[in-house]
C-alpha positions in Angstrom: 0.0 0.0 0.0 1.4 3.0 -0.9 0.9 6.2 1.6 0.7 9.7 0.6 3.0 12.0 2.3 1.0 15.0 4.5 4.0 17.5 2.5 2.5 16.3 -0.8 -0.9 16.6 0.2 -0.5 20.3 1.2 1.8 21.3 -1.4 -0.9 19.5 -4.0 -4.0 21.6 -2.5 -1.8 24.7 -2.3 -1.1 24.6 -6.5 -5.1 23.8 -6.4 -5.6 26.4 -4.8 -2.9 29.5 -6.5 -4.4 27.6 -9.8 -8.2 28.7 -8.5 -7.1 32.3 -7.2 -5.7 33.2 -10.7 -9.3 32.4 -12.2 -11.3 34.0 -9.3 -8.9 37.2 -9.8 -9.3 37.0 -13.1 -13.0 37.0 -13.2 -13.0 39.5 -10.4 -10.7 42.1 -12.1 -13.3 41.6 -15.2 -16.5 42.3 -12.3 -17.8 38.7 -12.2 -17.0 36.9 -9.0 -17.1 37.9 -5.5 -13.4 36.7 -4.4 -15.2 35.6 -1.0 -16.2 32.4 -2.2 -12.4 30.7 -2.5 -13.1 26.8 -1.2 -11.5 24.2 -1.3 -13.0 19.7 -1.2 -10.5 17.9 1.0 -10.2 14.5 2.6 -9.1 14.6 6.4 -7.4 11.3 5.7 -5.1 12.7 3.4 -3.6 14.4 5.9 -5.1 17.8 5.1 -5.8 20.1 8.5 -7.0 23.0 10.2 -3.3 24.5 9.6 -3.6 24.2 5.5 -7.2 25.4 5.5 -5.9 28.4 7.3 -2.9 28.9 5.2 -4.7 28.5 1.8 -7.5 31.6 3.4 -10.4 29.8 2.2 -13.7 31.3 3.0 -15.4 27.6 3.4 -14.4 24.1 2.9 -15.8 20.6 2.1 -15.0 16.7 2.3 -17.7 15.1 0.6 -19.4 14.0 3.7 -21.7 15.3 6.2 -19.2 16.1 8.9 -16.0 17.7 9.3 -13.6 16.2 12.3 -11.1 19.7 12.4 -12.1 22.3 14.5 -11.3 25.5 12.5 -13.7 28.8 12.7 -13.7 28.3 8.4 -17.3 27.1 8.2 -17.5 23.5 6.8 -20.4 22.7 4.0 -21.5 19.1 4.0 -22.5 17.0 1.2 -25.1 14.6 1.3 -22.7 11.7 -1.0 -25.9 10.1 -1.6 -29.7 9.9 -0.7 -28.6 7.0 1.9 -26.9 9.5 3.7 -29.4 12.3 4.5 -29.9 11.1 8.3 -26.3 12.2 8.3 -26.9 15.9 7.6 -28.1 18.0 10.5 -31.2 20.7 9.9 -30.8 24.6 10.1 -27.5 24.7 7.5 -27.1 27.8 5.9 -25.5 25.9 2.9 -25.2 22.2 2.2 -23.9 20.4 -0.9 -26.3 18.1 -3.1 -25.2 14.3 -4.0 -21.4 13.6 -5.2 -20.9 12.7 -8.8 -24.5 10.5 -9.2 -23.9 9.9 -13.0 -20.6 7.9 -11.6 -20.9 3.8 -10.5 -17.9 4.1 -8.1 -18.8 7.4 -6.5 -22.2 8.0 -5.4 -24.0 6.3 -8.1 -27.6 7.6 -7.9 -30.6 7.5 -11.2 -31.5 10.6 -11.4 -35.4 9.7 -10.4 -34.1 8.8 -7.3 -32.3 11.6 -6.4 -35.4 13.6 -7.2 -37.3 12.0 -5.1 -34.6 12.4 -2.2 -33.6 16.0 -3.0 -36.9 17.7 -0.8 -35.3 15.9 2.2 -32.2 17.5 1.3 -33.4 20.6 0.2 -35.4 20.9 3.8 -31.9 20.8 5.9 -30.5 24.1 4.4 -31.5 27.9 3.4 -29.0 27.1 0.4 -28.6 23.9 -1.8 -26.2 23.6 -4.7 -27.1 21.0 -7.4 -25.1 17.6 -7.2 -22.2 18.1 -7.8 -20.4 16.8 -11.0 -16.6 16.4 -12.1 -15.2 15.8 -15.9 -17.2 18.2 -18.3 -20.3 18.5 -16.8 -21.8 19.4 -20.2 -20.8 16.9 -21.8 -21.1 14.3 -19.6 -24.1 13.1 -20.7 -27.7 13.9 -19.6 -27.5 13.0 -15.7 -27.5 16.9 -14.6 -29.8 18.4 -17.6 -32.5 15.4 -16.8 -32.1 16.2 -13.4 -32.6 20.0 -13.9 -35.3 19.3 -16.4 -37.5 17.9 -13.2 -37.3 21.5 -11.5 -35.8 20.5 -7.9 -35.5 23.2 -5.8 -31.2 24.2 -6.9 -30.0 27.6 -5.5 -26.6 27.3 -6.9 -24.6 24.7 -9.3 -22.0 22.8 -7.7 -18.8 21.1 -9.7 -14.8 20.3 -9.3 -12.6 20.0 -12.1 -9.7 17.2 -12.6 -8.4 19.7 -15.8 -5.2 20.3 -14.1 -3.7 23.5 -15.2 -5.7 24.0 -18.1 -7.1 26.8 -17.1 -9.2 28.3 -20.4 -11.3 24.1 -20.0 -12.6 25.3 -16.7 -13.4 28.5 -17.4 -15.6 27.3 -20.6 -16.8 24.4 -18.1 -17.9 27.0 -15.8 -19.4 29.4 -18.6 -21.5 26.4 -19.9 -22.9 25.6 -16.9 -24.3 28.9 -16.2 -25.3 29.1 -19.3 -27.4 25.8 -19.7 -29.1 26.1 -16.0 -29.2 30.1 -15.3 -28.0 29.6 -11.8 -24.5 30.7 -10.0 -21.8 28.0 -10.1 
C-alpha cells in the first residue's frame, strides 16, 4: 500500500488552490466573481488540516461527507454523497452540498429519479442547496444533470470540481456552460 506524504498533500492543494485564485482574480478584475467564495474539497485522511485550510485563506471548505472532524472557525459545507446519507446531515445549514458525482458507478451512483425523489429531504436541511455536484465536463457528460434539472428540484446554486489540471481556459468554458445551460451561480 502506498501512503501519501502530509508534504505532498498540502503542497498539492496549495497549486489547487494559486491555480483557483488566478481564475477568481481573473474574473473579479473583469467584475464577475465575488473573491469571497475561495473553497477548497479535501479528505481529512489525506492528511489535510486545520493549519492548510488556514494557510490557503479559504472562505469555506468541504470533504464530501456530512461532517467535518477539524475544529477551524472556516465554516464546513457538508455533502449529502448520496440519498442514503441524508440522516447524516443536520437541519438549520445555511449551505449544504447536493449528492457527489451521481452519474458515476464508483462514486455516489444515484438514477437521477431517485435523487429527485430524495432532494426535498435535502433541500429541507438548508437555506442554500447547490445542485449535485459533477466532475469531468459536466456538459458533456451526458444527460444526468440536464434530466435532473429538467424535473425543476429546488437548486439555488450549481455545484462542480474539475480534474483539468492547469488548463485553465477548459474550466473556465466548463464553468461558462454551466451557467449558461441552468441560469444559476456555479
Amino acid at each position: 500500500m502506498k501512503f501519501i506524504n502530509a508534504k505532498s498533500v498540502v503542497l498539492a492543494i496549495e497549486f489547487c488552490s494559486i491555480f483557483m485564485m488566478a481564475i477568481r482574480a481573473q474574473a473579479f478584475a473583469a467584475g464577475h466573481v465575488d473573491p469571497g467564495k475561495k473553497a477548497i474539497g479535501l479528505t481529512e485522511l489525506s492528511g489535510a488540516d486545520a493549519i492548510a485550510l488556514n494557510e490557503l485563506r479559504v472562505h469555506w471548505f468541504c470533504n464530501w461527507v456530512a461532517q467535518t472532524q477539524l475544529k477551524i472557525e472556516v465554516p464546513f459545507v457538508p455533502m449529502a454523497l448520496s440519498p442514503k446519507r441524508l440522516s447524516d446531515i443536520p437541519k438549520g445549514l445555511e449551505f449544504v452540498l447536493g449528492f457527489h458525482e451521481p452519474y458515476n458507478a464508483k462514486q455516489s451512483d444515484v438514477p437521477v429519479q431517485q435523487a429527485i425523489d430524495a432532494w426535498p429531504g435535502l433541500a429541507s436541511k438548508a437555506k442554500n442547496i447547490g445542485a449535485p455536484a459533477m466532475a469531468k465536463n459536466p456538459i458533456k457528460l451526458g444527460n444526468w444533470l440536464p434530466t435532473f434539472m429538467e424535473k425543476s428540484p429546488r437548486v439555488d446554486f450549481i455545484t462542480m470540481h474539475s480534474y483539468k489540471g492547469v488548463k485553465a481556459k477548459a474550466f473556465i468554458e466548463d464553468v461558462k456552460g454551466l451557467c449558461e445551460a441552468n441560469h444559476k451561480p456555479v
